[in-house]
Steps between C-alpha positions, in 0.01 A plus 500: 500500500442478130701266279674826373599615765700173581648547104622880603621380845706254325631736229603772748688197757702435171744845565536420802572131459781567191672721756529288772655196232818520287373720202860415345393145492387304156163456577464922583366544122306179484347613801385856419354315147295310681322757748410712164310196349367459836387830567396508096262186555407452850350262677289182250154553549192261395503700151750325375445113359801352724364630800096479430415284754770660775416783650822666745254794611428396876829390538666823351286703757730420779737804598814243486800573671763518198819449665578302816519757794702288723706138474373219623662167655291212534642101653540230322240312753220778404507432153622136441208326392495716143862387432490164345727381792541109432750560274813659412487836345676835396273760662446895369251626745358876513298667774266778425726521176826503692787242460518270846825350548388365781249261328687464201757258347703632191791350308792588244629113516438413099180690492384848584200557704483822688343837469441675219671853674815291618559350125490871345792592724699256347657514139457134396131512634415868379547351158262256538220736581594759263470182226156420639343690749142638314615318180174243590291756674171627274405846500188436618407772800551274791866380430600820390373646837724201655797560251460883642580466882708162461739505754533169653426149426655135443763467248545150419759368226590147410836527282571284165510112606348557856207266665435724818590238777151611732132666440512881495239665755416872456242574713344851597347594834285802578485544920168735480684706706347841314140494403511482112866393372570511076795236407680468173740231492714429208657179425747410226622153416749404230567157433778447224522182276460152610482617843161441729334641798192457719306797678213552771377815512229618747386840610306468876373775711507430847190745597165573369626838441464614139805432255518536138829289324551625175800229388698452184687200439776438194606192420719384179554206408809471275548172296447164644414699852194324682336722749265376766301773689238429765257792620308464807236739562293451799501853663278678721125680479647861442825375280501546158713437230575572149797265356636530208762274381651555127724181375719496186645165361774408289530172264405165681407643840253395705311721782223416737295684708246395748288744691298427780269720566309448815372855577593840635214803432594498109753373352620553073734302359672628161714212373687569197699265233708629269661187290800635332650114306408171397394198696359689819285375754253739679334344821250730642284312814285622771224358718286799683326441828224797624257597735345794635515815287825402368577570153829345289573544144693339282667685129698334347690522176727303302686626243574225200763673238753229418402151389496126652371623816228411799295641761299377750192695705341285775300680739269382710219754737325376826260775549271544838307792691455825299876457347539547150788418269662601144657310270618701167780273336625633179690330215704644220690283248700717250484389163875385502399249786430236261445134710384664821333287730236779740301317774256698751280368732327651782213350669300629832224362727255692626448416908250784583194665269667817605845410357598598139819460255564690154689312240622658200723263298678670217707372196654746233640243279710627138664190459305171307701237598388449834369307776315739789173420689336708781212399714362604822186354695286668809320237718402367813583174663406161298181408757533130372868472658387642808235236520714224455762607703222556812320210389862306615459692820744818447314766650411791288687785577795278501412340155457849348879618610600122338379622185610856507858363605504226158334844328847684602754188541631507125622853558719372819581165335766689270651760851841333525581613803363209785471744762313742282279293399428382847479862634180566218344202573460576878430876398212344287379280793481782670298728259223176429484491914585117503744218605557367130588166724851443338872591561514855411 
């Protein structure tokens, strides 16, 4: 199967998707939008410069199943060791792209967190989405081919004055239980002034059957909102997933997102920062962990337009086998955003010959008063610390996962939620194949 043909399979399911969803609905129009600039554009190929060193062909080859042919159930016990389960948390929880009630733990109590389908039913809600829904969301091919068959996903909104009393988990399962499945989650968070809110998101196939998550996640920030998201990514040989995550903030907000990205087949991740007032803070974080033929890349933009504000890039690469890794982080400070303060920084180590990362830091800067600095550095392990350390008797595949955990500890230093940050650290045991010899 060609990558076309996957393009016209998806353009012909759209008729038949629109009839089977409330066509009176708001989103009808934004939907049939989006499949023409899909269907005008296609899928990104290596052609063009944000997707150079990305190539989708093999996995676009697939003949994926585009809707779910059947619901699934899966227990709690089966699945429990993706939830972060030593704490207390509101749970939205989708199988095969499918809302399980079962698995999931929703509220109304101060906050709304629930589906996405159940909050368009309602007036107060409806408003919500017709006030934001897509109003974050590029027109870039991908999220338009989301935007087009968005039917379900996690609505989350924190009202004015509102510190959400528990983490929010959304997490999405694929059972493998067809061949080839296609997902295309939606999520949509709100959170109004002065109000805050902590997320985990994860997306985990539970087979080595082939599954391609093509996910859009809005998120604004209104004034004084903080927003902490956490992405965990540590999927399966066949999974693959394209993420893309659009955030717009208001005056004095601050929003944070970590990705962990630990492997699946490939795995793209757009993030997207639109600052829309004065005295914003931007955290953007990630530490990357590969082997195999696994491939991960990282674009990322942030948008500076108003003055007096900051972001922050830190992303660090582990690289082993025959994976290979992107980084293209991109810059733009308008010339209104006078005193901007831009900091990237994304630095990789090379543990195989066969390894390799791209880096492509970019600034567009129209403003002169200014502080922004960039830098990004490709090695391998420093050979003198791994002589001291084994000179002091550590033994040397033990001393090399040391240093690769110090080379990826100031990402997880600033993760402020405990368990989380225990969670990654025994994830990253895991990858380096070692007892890092302290409480996890």
């Amino acid at each position: 199967m060609k990558t076309m043909d996957l393009k016209e399979k998806l353009v012909s399911s759209f008729l038949a998707f629109e009839n089977s969803v409330d066509i009176d609905s708001y989103v009808h129009d934004v939907r049939s939008e989006a499949i023409k600039v899909f269907e005008e554009k296609g899928f990104p190929s290596k052609k063009e410069e944000a997707w150079k060193y990305t190539s989708l062909n093999k996995i676009l080859k697939v003949d994926y199943s585009v809707f779910p042919k059947q619901e699934n159930a899966l227990d709690y016990k089966d699945v429990k060791q993706y939830f972060i389960h030593d704490i207390d948390t509101y749970k939205i929880i989708f199988i095969d792209g499918k809302y399980s009630s079962h698995l999931s733990e929703t509220t109304h109590d101060g906050i709304d967190v629930c589906l996405m389908s159940a909050a368009l039913n309602k007036p107060k809600y409806r408003l919500v989405i017709e006030n934001y829904f897509n109003k974050a969301a590029s027109k870039e091919s991908l999220a338009s081919l989301n935007t087009a068959f968005a039917s379900e996903g996690a609505y989350i909104h924190i009202p004015k004055n509102k510190i959400a009393d528990k983490p929010i988990q959304v997490i999405h399962f694929s059972t493998g239980n067809e061949s080839a499945s296609l997902l295309q989650p939606r999520n949509l968070i709100v959170v109004e002034e002065n109000s805050h809110v902590q997320i985990i998101e994860r997306h985990q196939s539970l087979t080595n059957n082939a599954v391609l998550t093509n996910s859009v996640t809005e998120i604004f920030a209104r004034k004084r909102a903080i927003v902490d998201y956490y992405k965990i990514q540590n999927d399966t040989a066949n999974a693959s997933l394209i993420d893309n995550t659009f955030i717009k903030q208001q005056r004095e907000s601050i929003a944070s997102v970590h990705t962990f990205a630990f492997g699946g087949k490939l795995t793209r991740n757009n993030l997207n920062y639109y600052q829309e007032g004065e005295r914003i803070d931007s955290i953007l974080k990630g530490v990357t962990i590969l082997g195999d033929k696994q491939h991960v890349d990282h674009n990322t933009l942030v948008h500076h337009i108003e003055p007096n504000c900051e972001s922050h890039q830190d992303y660090k690469g582990i690289f082993g086998d025959q994976s290979t890794g992107v980084f293209n982080g991109k810059i733009i400070v308008e010339k209104e955003a006078q005193k901007t303060n831009a900091f990237q920084s994304n630095n990789n180590i090379l543990v195989s010959d066969k390894a390799s990362i791209n880096t492509k830091p970019q600034l567009e800067i129209f403003a002169d008063d200014v502080k922004c600095s960039h830098g990004c550095t490709i090695g391998q392990l420093d050979e003198s610390a791994l002589f001291y350390m084994q000179s002091r008797g550590i033994p040397k595949k033990e001393a090399k996962a040391l240093l690769m955990y110090a080379f990826s500890n100031n990402v997880l230093s600033s993760v402020k939620i405990p368990e989380i940050k225990q969670r990654i650290n025994k994830i990253i045991a895991n990858k380096l194949g070692v007892d890092i010899g302290f409480d996890l």
